[in-house]
VOGU-3710 file (C-alpha; in Angstrom, 3 decimals, decimal comma):
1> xxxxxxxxxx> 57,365/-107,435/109,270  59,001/-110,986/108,720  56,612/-110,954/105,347  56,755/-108,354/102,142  53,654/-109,889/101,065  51,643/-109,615/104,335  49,569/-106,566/106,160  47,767/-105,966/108,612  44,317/-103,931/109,282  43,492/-102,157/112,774
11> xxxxxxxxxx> 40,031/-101,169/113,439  39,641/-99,279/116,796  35,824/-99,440/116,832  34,015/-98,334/120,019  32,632/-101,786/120,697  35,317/-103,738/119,395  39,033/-103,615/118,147  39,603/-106,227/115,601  43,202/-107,099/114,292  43,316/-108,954/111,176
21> xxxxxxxxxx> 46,359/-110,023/109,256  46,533/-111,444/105,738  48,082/-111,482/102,111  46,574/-112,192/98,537  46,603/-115,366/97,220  47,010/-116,024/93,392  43,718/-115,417/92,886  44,267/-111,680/94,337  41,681/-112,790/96,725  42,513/-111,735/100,309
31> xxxxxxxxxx> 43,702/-114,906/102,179  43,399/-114,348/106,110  45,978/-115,947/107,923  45,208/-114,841/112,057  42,176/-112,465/113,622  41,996/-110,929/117,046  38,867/-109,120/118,789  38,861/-107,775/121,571  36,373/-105,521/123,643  37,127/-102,001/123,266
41> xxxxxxxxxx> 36,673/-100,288/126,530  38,603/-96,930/125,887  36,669/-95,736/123,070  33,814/-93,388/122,606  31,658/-92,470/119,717  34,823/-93,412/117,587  37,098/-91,386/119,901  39,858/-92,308/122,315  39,069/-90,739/125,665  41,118/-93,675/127,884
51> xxxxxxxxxx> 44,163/-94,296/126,187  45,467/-96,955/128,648  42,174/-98,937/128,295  42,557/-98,714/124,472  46,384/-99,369/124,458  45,361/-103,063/126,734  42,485/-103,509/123,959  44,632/-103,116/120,891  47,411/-105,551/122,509  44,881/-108,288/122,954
61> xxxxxxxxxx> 43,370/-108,009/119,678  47,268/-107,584/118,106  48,660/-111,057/120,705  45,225/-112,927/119,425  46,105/-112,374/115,880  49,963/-113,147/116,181  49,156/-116,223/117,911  46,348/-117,642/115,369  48,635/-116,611/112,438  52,082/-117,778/114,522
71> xxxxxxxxxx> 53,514/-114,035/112,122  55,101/-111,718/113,899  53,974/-108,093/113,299  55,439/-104,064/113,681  53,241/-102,068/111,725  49,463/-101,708/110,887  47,210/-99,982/108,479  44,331/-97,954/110,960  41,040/-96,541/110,921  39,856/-93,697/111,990
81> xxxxxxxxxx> 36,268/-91,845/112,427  34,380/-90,142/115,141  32,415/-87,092/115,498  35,659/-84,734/114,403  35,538/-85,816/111,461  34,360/-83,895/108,113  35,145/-83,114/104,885  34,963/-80,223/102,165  35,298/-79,849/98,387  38,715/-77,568/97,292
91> xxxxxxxxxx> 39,847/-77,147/93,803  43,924/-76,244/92,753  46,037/-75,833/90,000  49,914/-76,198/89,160  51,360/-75,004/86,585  55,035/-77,155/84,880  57,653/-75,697/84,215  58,006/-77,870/80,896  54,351/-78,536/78,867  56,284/-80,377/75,876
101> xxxxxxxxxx> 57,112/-83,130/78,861  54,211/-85,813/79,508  52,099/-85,576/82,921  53,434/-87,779/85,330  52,508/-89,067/88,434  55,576/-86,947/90,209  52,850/-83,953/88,804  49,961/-85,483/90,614  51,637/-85,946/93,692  52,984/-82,413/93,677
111> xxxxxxxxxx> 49,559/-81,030/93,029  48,593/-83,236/96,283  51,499/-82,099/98,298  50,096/-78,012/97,599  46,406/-79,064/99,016  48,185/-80,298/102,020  49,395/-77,208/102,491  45,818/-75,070/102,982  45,221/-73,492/106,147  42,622/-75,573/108,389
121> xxxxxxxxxx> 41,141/-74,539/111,400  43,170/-74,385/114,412  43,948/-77,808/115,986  42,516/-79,492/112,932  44,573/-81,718/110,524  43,954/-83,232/106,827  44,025/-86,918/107,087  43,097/-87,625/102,993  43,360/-85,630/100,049  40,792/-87,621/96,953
131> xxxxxxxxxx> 41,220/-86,323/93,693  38,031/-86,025/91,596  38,287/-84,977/88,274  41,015/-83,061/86,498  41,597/-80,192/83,908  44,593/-80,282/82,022  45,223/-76,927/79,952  41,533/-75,969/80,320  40,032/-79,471/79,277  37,720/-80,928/81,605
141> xxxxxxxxxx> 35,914/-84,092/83,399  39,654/-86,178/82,545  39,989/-88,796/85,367  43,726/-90,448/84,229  45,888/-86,987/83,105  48,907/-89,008/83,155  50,537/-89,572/79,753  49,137/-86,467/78,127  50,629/-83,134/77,418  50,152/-80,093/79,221
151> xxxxxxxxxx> 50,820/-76,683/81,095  48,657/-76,177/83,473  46,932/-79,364/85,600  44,171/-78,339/87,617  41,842/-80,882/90,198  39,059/-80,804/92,446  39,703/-82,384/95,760  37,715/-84,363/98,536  39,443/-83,385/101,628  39,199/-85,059/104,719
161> xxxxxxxxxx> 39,429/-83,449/107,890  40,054/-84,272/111,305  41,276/-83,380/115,118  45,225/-83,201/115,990  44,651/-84,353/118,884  42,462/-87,319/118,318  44,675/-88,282/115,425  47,889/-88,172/117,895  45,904/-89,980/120,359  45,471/-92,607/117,989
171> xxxxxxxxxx> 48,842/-93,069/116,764  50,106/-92,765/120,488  47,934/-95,871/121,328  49,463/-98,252/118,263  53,024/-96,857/119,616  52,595/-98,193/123,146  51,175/-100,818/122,102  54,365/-101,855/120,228  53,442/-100,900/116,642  54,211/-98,947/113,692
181> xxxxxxxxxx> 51,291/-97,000/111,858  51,902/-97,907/108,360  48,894/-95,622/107,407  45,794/-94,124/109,052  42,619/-94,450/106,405  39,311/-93,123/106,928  36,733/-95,645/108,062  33,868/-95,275/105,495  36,634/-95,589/102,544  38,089/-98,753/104,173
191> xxxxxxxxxx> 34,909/-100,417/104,435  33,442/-99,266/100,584  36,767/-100,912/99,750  35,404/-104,158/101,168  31,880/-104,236/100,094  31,025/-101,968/97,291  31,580/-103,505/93,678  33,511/-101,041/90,709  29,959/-101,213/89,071  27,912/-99,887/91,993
201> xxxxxxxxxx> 30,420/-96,906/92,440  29,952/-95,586/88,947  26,452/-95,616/89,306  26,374/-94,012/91,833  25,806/-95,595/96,001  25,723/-94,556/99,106  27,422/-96,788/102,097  26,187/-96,694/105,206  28,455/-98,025/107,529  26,346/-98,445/111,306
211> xxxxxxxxxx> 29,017/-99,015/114,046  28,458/-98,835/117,852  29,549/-95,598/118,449  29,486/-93,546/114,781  27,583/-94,229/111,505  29,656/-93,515/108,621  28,725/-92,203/105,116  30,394/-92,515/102,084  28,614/-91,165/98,108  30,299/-92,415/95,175
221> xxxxxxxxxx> 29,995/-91,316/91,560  31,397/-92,404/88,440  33,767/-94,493/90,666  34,778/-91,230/92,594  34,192/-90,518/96,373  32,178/-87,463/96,229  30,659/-86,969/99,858  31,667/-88,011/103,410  30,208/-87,547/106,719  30,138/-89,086/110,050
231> xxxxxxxxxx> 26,652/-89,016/112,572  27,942/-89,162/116,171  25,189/-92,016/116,830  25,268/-96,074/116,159  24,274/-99,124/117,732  25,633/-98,181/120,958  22,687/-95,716/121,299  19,816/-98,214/120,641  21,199/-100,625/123,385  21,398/-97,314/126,002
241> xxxxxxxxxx> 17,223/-96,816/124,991  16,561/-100,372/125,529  18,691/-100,291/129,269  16,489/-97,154/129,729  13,235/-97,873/128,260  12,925/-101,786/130,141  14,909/-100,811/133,240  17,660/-103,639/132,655  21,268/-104,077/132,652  23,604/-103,082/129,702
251> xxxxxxxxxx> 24,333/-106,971/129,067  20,712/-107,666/129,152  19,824/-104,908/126,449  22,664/-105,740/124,076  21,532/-109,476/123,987  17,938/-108,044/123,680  18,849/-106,086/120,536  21,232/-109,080/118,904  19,037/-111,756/119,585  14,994/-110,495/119,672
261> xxxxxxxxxx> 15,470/-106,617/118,239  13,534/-105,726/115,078  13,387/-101,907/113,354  9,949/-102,892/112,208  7,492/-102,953/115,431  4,673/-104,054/113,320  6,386/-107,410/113,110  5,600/-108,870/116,381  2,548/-109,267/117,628  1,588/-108,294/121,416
271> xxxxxxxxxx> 1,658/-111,550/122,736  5,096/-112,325/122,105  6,904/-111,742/125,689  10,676/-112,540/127,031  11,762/-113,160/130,139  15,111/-112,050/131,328  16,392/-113,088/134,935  15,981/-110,338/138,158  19,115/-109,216/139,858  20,231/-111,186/142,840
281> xxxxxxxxxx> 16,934/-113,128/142,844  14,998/-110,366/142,146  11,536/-111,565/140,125  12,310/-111,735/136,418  11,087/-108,756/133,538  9,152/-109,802/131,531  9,247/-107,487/128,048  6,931/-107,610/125,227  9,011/-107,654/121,981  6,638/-104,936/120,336
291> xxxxxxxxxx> 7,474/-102,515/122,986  11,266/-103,411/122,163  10,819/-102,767/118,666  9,202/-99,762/119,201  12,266/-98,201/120,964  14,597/-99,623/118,321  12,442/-98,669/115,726  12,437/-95,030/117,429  16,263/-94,878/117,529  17,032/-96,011/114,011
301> xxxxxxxxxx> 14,597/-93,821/112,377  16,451/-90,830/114,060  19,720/-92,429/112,614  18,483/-93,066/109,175  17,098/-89,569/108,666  20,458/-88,191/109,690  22,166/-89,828/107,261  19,472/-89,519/104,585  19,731/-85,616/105,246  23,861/-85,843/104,080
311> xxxxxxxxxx> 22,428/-87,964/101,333  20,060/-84,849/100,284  23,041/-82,464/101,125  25,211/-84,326/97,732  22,486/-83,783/96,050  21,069/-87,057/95,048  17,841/-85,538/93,526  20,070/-84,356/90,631  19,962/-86,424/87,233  23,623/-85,733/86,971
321> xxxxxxxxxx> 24,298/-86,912/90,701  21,446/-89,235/90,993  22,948/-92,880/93,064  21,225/-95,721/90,895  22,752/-98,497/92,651  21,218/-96,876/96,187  21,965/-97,603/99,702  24,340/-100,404/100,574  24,368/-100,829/104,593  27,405/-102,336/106,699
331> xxxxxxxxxx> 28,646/-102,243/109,866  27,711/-104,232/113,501  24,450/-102,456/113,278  23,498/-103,800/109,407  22,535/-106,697/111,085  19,566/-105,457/112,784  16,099/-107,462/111,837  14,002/-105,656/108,951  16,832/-102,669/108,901  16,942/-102,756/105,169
341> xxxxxxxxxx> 13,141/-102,676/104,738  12,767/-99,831/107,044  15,508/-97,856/104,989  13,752/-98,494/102,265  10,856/-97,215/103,497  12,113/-93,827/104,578  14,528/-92,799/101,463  12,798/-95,165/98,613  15,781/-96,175/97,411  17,085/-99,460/96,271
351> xxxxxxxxxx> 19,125/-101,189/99,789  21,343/-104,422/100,407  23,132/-105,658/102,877  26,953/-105,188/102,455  28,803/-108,346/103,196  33,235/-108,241/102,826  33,488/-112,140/101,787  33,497/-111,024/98,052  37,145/-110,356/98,880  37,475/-112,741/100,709
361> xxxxxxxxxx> 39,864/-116,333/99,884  36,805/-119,404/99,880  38,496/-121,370/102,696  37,845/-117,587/104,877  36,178/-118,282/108,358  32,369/-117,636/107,401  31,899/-115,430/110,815  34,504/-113,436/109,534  32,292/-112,283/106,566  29,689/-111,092/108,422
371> xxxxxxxxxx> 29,176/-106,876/108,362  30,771/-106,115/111,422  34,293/-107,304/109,594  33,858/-105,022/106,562  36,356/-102,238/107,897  38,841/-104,590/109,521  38,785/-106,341/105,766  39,078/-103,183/104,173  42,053/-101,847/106,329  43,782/-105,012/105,514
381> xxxxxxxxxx> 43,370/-104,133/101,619  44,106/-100,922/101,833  47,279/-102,039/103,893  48,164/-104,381/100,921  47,239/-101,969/98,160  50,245/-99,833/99,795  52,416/-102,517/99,794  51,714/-103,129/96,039  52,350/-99,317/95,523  55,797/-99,948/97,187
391> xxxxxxxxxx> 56,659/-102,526/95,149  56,287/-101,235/91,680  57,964/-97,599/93,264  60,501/-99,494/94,168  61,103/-101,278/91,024  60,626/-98,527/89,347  63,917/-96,946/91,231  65,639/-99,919/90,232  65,367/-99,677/86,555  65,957/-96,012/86,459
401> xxxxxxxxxx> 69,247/-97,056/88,488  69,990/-99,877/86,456  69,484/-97,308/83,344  71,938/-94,348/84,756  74,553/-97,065/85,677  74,466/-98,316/81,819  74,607/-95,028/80,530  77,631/-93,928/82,757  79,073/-97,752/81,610  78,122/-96,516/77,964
411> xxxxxxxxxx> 79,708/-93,234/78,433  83,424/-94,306/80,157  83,609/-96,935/77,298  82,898/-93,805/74,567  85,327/-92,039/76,344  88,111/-94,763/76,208  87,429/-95,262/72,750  88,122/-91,801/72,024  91,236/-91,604/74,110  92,432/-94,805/72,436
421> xxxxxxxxxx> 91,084/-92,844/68,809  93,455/-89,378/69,859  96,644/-91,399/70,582  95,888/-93,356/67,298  95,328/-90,099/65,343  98,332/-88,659/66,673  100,743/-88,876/63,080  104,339/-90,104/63,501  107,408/-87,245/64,177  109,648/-87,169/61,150
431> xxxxxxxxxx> 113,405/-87,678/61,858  113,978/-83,736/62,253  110,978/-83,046/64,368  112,830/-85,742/66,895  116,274/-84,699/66,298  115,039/-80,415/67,115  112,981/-81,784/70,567  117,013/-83,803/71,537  118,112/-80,615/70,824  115,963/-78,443/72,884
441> xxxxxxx> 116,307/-80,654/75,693  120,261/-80,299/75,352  119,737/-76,318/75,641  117,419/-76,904/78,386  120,111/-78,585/81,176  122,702/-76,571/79,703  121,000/-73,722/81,330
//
């Protein structure tokens, strides 16, 4: 990248594939300096199955954004989710070599490094590895072990699975299409990055994220991820019911949804009818926007209970585990009339609508705040969160450097000193001791 300061965040959504590049400002607010959309045409249900198609979408969303921003880019951070995806709960231990020494994050990452090594199923690969809490010599719930003393450091996990082949797939697309993947993050955690608040995740809330081809779930706890799932249904489904259900064209049904669609049919009354245009001068349909909502309404119920069966699965029901701050929804599909009402309704908890420009610099495009942005905005943090890591790695290298090159300094001056100290010390020959070494010498090359 021409930049150290700037990222960028891919989202490969079934619908869309948005590339968005930015940086933080002083404020650590994320300033957005170029966006490109494009249609995605080679994706289904969060999956690849036309890489060509995909690799044309991701160029035209990647050119878009390099031209708005006039920043040339190599490498992105992407997303990934789809119906392959799911994760389990997997506790492990290591035990150091040296308990008087202080945990460090060398410790951590070596404890990481071991759950990357468990056995998955064939032809499946672990894409994240969350820590939860930690144990340090028996001692439980610690969240921050580093700094403190100990033997044996033990952790729960949150590991996230998914398929080889839809990974390599994937990272196969952002290679032809001429880029580097500086890191492949899990949808659902990109987009709690960009909505959710610190607060809401240690009291506990659920993120619904409704795309067109998945609907992503991520439970937090006491600002840990604690449950992750993916429901191979979004958006895309409603508009295929609506098609079906008013005998139209996929266009037609998409605008129907966007611009009319409600996931409460008691809202409109039976009078209220819209015309859409016949085929090559075919009569118009006319469609009653009860019956519309009725088929949403149908379709998003189905969704909502999915999801509110994973919820149920965590065990939300539990004082311990209970989610006070509820259901925030995101996503394309959070955008649907009366969807928060009707979410209500079904798993009486406490819902909003979860929007990225918190994050966001104040001079940010407002369309690019809307839902549907909230895991292209959180790729682009998590892509500058990694840079951040870099940096501080990096200069932390660079003093440990600078350190061993002042102690070798330190220790070739002691060592001069003490030369200079050993000739100093060495006491002066008296006139005999001089005159028997000529004379040893003379018996020497007379021999």
């Amino acid at each position: 990248m021409e930049h150290n300061d700037i990222s960028v965040g891919l989202d490969i959504g079934t619908t869309k594939i948005v590339a968005m590049i930015g940086r933080r400002n002083e404020y650590g607010k994320i300033e957005l300096l170029g966006t490109g959309k494009a249609k995605s045409l080679g994706v289904h249900r969060g999956v690849v199955n036309n890489i060509t198609q995909t690799i044309q979408s991701i160029q035209m969303a990647v050119d878009e954004a390099i031209a708005v921003s006039g920043i040339n880019i190599d490498e992105a951070v992407v997303g990934i989710a789809g119906q392959h995806i799911r994760s389990l709960q997997h506790s492990d231990y290591i035990t150091r070599p040296n308990s008087e020494e202080v945990i460090s994050d060398e410790d951590l990452e070596m404890l990481e490094k071991q759950v990357h090594k468990l056995v998955m199923l064939p032809g499946e690969e672990i894409i994240h590895v969350l820590p939860q809490e930690f144990k340090v010599d028996g001692q439980g719930e610690i969240t921050e072990p580093v700094g403190m003393y100990g033997g044996r450091l033990e952790a729960n996990f949150h590991v996230v699975v998914g398929q080889v082949s839809s990974i390599r797939n994937v990272g196969r697309c952002i290679k032809s299409a001429g880029l580097n993947l500086a890191g492949i993050t899990l949808e659902p955690l990109a987009s709690a990055e960009a909505v959710l608040s610190t607060e809401e995740k240690e009291a506990g809330v659920a993120l619904i994220d409704i795309g067109g081809g998945t609907t992503d779930l991520a439970i937090f706890k006491n600002g840990i991820i604690r449950h992750t799932a993916v429901i191979p249904f979004g958006g895309n489904v409603i508009t295929e019911d609506i098609k079906e259900g008013c005998s139209i064209i996929e266009k037609q049904a998409e605008l129907l949804k966007t611009k009319f669609g409600s996931a409460w049919p008691g809202e409109n009354k039976d009078n209220e009818i819209v015309s859409i245009p016949g085929l090559r001068g075919r009569d118009p349909k006319e469609i009653t926007l009860k019956n519309l909502s009725r088929i949403i309404h149908a379709r998003v119920v189905e969704i909502i209970e999915q999801v509110f069966l994973e919820i149920k699965n965590y065990g939300h029901e539990e004082p311990k585990k209970k989610l006070i701050a509820g259901i925030v929804l995101t996503g394309g599909g959070a955008q649907l009339k009366h969807l928060k009402q009707l979410v209500e309704y079904i798993t009486g908890m406490d819902t909003r609508i979860g929007y990225p420009n918190e994050n966001l610099a104040g001079d940010s495009d407002e369309s690019l705040s809307s839902p549907q942005y909230a895991t292209a905005v959180g790729l682009l943090m998590n892509g500058l969160n990694r840079l951040d890591k870099k940096k501080i790695k990096s200069t932390q290298e660079k003093d440990i450097q600078d350190k061993e090159a002042e102690n070798i300094k330190e220790t070739e001056i002691e060592e001069v000193i003490e030369e200079e100290s050993e000739d100093i010390k060495e006491p002066k020959k008296s006139i005999f001791e001089k005159w028997g070494d000529k004379f040893r010498d003379f018996l020497d090359n007379a021999e």
